[in-house]
C-alpha positions in Angstrom: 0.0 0.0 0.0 3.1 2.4 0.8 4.2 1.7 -2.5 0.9 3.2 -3.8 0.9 6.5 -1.9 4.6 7.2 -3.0 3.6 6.2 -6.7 0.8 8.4 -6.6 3.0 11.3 -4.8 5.5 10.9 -7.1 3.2 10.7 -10.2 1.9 14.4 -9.0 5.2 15.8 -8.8 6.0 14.7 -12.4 2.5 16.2 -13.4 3.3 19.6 -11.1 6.7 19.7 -12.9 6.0 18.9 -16.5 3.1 21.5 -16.1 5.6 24.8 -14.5 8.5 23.8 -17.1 8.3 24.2 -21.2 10.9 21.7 -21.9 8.7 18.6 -20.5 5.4 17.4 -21.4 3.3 14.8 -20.1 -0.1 14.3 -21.8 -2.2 13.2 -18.6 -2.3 12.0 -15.1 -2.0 8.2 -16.2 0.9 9.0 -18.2 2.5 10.9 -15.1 2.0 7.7 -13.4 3.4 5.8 -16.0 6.0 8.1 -16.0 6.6 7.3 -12.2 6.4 3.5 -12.2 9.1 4.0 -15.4 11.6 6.1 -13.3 11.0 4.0 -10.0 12.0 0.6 -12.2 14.7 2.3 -13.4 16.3 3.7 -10.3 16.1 0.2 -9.4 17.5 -1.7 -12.5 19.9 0.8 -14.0 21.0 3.4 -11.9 22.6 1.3 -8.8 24.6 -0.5 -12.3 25.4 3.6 -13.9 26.5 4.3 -9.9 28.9 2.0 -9.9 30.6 2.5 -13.3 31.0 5.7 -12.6 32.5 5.7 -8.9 35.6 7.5 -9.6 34.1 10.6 -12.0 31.2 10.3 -8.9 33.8 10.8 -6.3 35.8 13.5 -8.4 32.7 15.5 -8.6 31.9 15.1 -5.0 28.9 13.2 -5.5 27.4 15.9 -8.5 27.3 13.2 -11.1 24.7 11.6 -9.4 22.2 14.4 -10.9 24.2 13.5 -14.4 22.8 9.6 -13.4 19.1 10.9 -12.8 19.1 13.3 -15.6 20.0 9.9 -17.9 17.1 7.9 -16.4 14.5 11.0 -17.1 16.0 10.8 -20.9 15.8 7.2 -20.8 11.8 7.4 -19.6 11.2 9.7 -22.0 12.4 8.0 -24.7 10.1 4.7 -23.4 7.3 6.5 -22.9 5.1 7.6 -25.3 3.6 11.1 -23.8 6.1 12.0 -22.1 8.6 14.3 -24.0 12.4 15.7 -22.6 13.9 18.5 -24.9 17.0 17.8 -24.1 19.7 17.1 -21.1 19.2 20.4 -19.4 15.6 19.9 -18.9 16.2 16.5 -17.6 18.4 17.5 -15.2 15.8 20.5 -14.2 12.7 17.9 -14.3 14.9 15.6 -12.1 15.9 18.1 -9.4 12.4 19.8 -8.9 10.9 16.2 -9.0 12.8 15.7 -6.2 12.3 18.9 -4.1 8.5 18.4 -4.9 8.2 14.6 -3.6 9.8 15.4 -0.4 7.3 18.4 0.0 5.3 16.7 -0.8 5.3 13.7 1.4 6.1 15.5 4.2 2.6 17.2 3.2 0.8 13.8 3.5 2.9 11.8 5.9 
């Protein structure tokens, strides 16, 4: 049931995000969902695999290539999804760091 709630968060911060920038578009709410069951299964499939290729550029950076990682898996959704549309790296790694400020909000709105 957790599972669910997070999904759902997380599918209304994608919606909230896509909506406030231009370079992201989701069509509707399902997609949004879509969109956050994609990027869930791939934080857990490829990025731990992308995190550990890329230890020593990771600790170079101090830990910034991580965004460089999500950025990828935002790309990577929008490229398996069909109403959901990235223009581009920059927007990705915008989309990925507001996602990420919103969820938190957020959840700590509804838990």
């Amino acid at each position: 049931m957790s599972f669910i709630i997070n999904l759902l968060i997380s599918a209304l911060a994608v919606y909230l995000t896509a909506w406030l920038l231009p370079g992201i578009s989701v069509k509707s709410y399902w997609t949004a969902i879509g969109v956050a069951f994609v990027i869930a299964l791939l934080n857990v499939l490829v990025k731990p695999l992308l995190t550990l290729l890329t230890i020593p550029v990771t600790v170079i950076t101090l830990g910034l290539f991580l965004l460089v990682i999500d950025a990828v898996i935002i790309l990577l959704a929008g490229k398996l999804l069909n109403g959901f549309q990235v223009n581009g790296f920059w927007w990705a790694l915008l989309f990925s760091i507001i996602v990420s400020i919103v969820t938190n909000l957020l959840n700590n709105l509804f838990y």
